[in-house]
NUDODO-917805 format. One record per residue (C-alpha): x, y, z; residue in three letters. Coordinates in steps of 0.02 Angstrom, whole numbers, padded with zeros to 5 digits. Layout:
! NUDODO-917805
X/Y/Z/ALA
...
//
This chain:
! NUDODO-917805
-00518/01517/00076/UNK
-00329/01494/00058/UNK
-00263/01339/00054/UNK
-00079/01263/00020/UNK
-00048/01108/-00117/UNK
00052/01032/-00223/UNK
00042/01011/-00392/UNK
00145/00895/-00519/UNK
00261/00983/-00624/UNK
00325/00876/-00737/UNK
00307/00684/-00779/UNK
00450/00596/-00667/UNK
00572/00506/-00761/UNK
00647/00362/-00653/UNK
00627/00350/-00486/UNK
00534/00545/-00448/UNK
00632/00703/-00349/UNK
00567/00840/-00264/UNK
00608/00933/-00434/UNK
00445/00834/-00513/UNK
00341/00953/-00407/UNK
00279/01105/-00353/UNK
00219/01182/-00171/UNK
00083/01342/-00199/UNK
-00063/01396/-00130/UNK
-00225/01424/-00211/UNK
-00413/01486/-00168/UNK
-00553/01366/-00112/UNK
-00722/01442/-00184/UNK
-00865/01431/-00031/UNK
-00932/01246/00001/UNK
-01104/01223/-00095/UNK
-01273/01123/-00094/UNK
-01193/00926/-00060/UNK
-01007/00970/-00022/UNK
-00890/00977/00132/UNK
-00761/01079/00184/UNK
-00622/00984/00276/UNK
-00457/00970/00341/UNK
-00326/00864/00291/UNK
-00244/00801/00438/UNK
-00119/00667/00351/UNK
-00089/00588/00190/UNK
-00069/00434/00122/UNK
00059/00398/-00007/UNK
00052/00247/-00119/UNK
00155/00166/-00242/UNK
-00009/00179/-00379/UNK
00036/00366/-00388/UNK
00175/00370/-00481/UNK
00094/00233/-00591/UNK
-00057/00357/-00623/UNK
00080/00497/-00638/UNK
00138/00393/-00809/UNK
-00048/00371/-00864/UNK
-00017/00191/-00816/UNK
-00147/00143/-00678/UNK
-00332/00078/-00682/UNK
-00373/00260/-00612/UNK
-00345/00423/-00718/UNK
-00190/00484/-00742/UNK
-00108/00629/-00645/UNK
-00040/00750/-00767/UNK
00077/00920/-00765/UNK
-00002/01055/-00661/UNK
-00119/00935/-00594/UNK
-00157/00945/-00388/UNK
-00087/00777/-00358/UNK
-00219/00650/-00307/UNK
-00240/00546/-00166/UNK
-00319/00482/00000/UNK
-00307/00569/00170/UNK
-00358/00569/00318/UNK
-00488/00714/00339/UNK
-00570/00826/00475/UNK
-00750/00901/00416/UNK
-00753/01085/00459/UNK
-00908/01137/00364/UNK
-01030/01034/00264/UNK
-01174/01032/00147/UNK
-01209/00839/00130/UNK
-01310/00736/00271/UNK
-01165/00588/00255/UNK
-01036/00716/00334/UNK
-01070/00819/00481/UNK
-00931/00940/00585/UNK
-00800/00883/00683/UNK
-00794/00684/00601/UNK
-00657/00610/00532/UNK
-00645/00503/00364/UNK
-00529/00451/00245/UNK
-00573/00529/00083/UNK
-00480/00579/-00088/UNK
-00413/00745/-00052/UNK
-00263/00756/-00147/UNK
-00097/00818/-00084/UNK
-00184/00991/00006/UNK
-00212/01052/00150/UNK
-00384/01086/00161/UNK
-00501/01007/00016/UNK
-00683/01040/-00065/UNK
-00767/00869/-00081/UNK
-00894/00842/-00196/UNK
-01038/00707/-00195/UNK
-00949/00567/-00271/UNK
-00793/00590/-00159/UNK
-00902/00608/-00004/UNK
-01013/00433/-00051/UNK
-00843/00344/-00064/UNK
-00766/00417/00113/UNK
-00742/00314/00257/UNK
-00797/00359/00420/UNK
-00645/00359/00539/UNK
-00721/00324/00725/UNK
-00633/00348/00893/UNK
-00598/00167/00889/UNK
-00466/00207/00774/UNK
-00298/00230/00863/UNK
-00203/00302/00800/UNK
-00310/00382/00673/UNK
-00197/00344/00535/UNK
-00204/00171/00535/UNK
-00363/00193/00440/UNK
-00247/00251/00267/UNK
-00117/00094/00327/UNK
-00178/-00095/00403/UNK
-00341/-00014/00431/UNK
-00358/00039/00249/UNK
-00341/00018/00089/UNK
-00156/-00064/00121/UNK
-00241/-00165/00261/UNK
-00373/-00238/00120/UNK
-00267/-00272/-00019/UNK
-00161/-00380/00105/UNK
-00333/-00481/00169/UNK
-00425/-00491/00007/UNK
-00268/-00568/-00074/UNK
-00238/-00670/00074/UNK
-00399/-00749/00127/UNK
-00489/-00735/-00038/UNK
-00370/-00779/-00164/UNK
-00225/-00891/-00098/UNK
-00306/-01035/-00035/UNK
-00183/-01035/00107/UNK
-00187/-01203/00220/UNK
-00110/-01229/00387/UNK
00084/-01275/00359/UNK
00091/-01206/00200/UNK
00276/-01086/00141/UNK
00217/-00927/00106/UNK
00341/-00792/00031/UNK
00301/-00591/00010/UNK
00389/-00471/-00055/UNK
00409/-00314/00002/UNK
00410/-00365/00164/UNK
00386/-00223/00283/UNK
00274/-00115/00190/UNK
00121/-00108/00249/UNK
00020/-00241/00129/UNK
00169/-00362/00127/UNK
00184/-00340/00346/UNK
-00001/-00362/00362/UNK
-00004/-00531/00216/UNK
00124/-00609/00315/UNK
00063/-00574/00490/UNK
-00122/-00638/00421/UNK
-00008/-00790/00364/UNK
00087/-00823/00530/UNK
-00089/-00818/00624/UNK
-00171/-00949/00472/UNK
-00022/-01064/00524/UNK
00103/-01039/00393/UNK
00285/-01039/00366/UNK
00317/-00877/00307/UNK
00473/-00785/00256/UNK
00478/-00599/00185/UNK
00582/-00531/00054/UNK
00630/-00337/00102/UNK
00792/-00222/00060/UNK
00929/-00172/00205/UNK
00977/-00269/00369/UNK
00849/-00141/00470/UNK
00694/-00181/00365/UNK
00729/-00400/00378/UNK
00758/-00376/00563/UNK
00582/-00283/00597/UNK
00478/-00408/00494/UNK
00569/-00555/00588/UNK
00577/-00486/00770/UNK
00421/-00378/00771/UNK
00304/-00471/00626/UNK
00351/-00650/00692/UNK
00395/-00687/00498/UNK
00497/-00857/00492/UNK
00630/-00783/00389/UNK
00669/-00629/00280/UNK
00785/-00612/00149/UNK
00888/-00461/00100/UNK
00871/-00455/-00097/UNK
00988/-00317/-00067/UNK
01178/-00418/00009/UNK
01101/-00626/-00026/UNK
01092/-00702/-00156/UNK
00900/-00697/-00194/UNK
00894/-00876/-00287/UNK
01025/-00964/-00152/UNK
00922/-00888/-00023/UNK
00765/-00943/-00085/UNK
00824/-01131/-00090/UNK
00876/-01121/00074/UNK
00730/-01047/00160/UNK
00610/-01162/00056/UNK
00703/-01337/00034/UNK
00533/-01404/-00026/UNK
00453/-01267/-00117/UNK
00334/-01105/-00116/UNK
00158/-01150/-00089/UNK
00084/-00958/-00094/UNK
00198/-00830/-00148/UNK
00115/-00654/-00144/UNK
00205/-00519/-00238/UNK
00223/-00357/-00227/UNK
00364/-00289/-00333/UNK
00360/-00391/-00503/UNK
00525/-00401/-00590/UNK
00680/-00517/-00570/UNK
00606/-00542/-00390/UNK
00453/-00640/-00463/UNK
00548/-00737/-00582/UNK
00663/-00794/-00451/UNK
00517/-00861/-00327/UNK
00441/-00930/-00491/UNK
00584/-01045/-00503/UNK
00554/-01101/-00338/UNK
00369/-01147/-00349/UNK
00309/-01283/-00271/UNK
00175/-01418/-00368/UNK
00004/-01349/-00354/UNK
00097/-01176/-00283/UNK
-00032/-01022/-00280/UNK
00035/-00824/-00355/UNK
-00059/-00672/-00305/UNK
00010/-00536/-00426/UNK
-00025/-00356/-00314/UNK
00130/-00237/-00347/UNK
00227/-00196/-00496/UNK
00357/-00082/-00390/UNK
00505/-00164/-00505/UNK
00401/-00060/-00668/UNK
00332/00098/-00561/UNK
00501/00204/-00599/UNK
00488/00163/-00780/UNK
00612/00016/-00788/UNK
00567/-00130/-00923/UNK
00462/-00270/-00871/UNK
00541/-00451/-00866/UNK
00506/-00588/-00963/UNK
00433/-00742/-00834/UNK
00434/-00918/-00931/UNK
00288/-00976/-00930/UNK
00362/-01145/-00897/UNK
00377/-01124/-00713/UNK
00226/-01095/-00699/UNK
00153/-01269/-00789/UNK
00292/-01368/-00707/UNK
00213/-01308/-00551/UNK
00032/-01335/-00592/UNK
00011/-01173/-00519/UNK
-00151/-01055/-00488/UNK
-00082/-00870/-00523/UNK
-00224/-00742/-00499/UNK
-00213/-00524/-00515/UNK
-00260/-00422/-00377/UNK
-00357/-00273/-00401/UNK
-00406/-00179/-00227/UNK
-00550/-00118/-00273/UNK
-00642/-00274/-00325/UNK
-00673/-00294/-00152/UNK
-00727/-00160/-00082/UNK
-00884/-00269/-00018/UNK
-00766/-00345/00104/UNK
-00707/-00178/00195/UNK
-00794/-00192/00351/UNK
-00761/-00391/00368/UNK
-00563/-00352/00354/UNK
-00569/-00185/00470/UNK
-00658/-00310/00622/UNK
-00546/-00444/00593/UNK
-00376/-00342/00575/UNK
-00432/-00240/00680/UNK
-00463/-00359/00823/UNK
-00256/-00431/00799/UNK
-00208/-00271/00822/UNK
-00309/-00239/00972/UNK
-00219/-00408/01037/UNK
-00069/-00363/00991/UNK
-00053/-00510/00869/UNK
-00028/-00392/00711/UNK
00108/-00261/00728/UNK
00122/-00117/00590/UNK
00255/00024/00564/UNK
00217/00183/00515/UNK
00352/00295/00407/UNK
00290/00483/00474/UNK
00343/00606/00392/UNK
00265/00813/00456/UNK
00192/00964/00358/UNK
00141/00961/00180/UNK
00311/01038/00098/UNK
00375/00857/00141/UNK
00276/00762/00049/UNK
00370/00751/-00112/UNK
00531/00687/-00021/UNK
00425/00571/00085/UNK
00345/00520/-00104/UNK
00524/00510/-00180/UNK
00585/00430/-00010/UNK
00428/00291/-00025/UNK
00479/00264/-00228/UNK
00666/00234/-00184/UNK
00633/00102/-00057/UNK
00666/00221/00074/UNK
00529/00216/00181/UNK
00497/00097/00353/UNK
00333/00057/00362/UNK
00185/00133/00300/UNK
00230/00317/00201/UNK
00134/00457/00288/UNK
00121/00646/00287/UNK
00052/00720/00451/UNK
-00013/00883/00443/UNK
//
């Protein structure tokens, strides 16, 4: 079967172009004994990518010439394993293709997509792995209390949205951190956040001690960088840090020092957040998100991009700060 892909060409240096890959085609062998044949009918792109495209991330690496990985949303055409049967949909690791052969291991780790779903995509976004990194670091790791300040960074993505929604319906203050005018005034019209700040025309710091007069009790971040130093600084006593995102390092840019004296002046709890440590928890987060969205209560943004030639500008789009919501390639 012929299919269409892309394929890495070279290790980006910086933030990556649509120079760093490659659109071909290529031949699908037939499906055998414990495979499926499916469709990919959109993509997810993810910051992790271009981590794993540097050898850098807890997954394995993405390297030159490699059909560049990642999860999609998929449409089983033929199959060979009892899980899968014709005509479902599931989000699955397909890679940036159009059509995909998944194996065993890929098919025991899909997620079943049901009609429930809509749109469909927002299984790869809130509904997804975006949508429980946000509620694992939330409700299990941030002790949040009613009244708290919470700050996020990255703002309107879709794991800093969905944090700060989560927060908002817990009964927290919370205000966003996010780049451009557009971006501030969708997380604090549309999200309900408190307050956003524009990293990009405020002063972060200044802003920061205006918005939170008394402190940061939860600050969940997102980016890394200058941007968790500054919030650092503004720690409240007994102040809880979720670390999630290193977007500040993804492009290759030097990490910064953070003194580890804020962080005993504030007597604070700072904890890593690795997705897939709670993978137990998937179905608990897809009912409750779920049901906000179904209520209206949780709003998310989708950044739609169409046909699979676009994916590395959506990718490069997504790595410049670019994007408006969550980055997707329909099919």
């Amino acid at each position: 079967m012929q299919i269409e892909h892309i394929t890495l060409v070279r290790t980006p240096q910086g933030t990556p172009t649509e120079a760093d890959f490659a659109f071909g085609s290529g031949t699908l062998p037939a499906h055998a004994e414990g495979q499926a044949l499916v469709r990919v009918l959109a993509l997810s792109l993810d910051p992790y990518l271009r981590s794993a495209m540097a050898g850098r991330h807890l997954s394995a690496a993405i390297h030159p010439g490699d059909v560049v990985r990642g999860e999609g949303l998929v449409q089983v055409l033929e199959s060979r394993h009892p899980r899968l049967t014709p005509g479902t949909q599931w989000v699955a690791q397909c890679g940036w293709r159009s059509h995909a052969l998944l194996g065993v291991e890929a098919i025991e780790q899909a997620r079943r997509v049901g009609p429930e779903v809509q749109p469909p995509t927002l299984a790869l976004g809130a509904l997804g792995m975006p949508g429980l990194t946000a509620w694992a670091g939330f409700k299990r790791l941030a002790d949040a209390k009613p009244g708290d300040t919470l700050v996020v960074s990255a703002a309107s993505g879709p794991v800093g949205a969905t944090v700060g929604q989560l927060a908002r319906l817990a009964g927290c203050r919370v205000i966003g951190i996010a780049g451009g005018p557009e971006k501030c005034a969708w997380v604090t019209r549309r999200a309900g956040f408190d307050a956003c700040i524009d990293y990009r025309a405020e002063d972060l710091r200044e802003a920061l001690r205006r918005h939170a007069p008394d402190g940061v009790d939860i600050y969940f971040d997102n980016v890394g960088g200058d941007v968790l130093l500054a919030v650092c600084e503004q720690l409240a006593v007994g102040a809880r840090v979720v670390l999630c995102g290193l977007m500040a390092q993804y492009n290759g840019e030097a990490p910064v020092p953070l003194n580890p004296g804020l962080i005993i002046r504030a007597r604070a709890t700072v904890r890593g957040l690795v997705v897939y440590d709670h993978w137990a928890h998937f179905a608990e987060m897809v009912a409750e998100i779920g049901a906000y969205i179904r209520a209206g209560q949780l709003q998310f943004r989708e950044d739609i991009s169409h046909g699979l030639a676009s994916t590395p500008s959506a990718f490069a789009r997504l790595m410049a700060g670019r994007n408006q919501g969550k980055a997707l390639v329909v099919l």
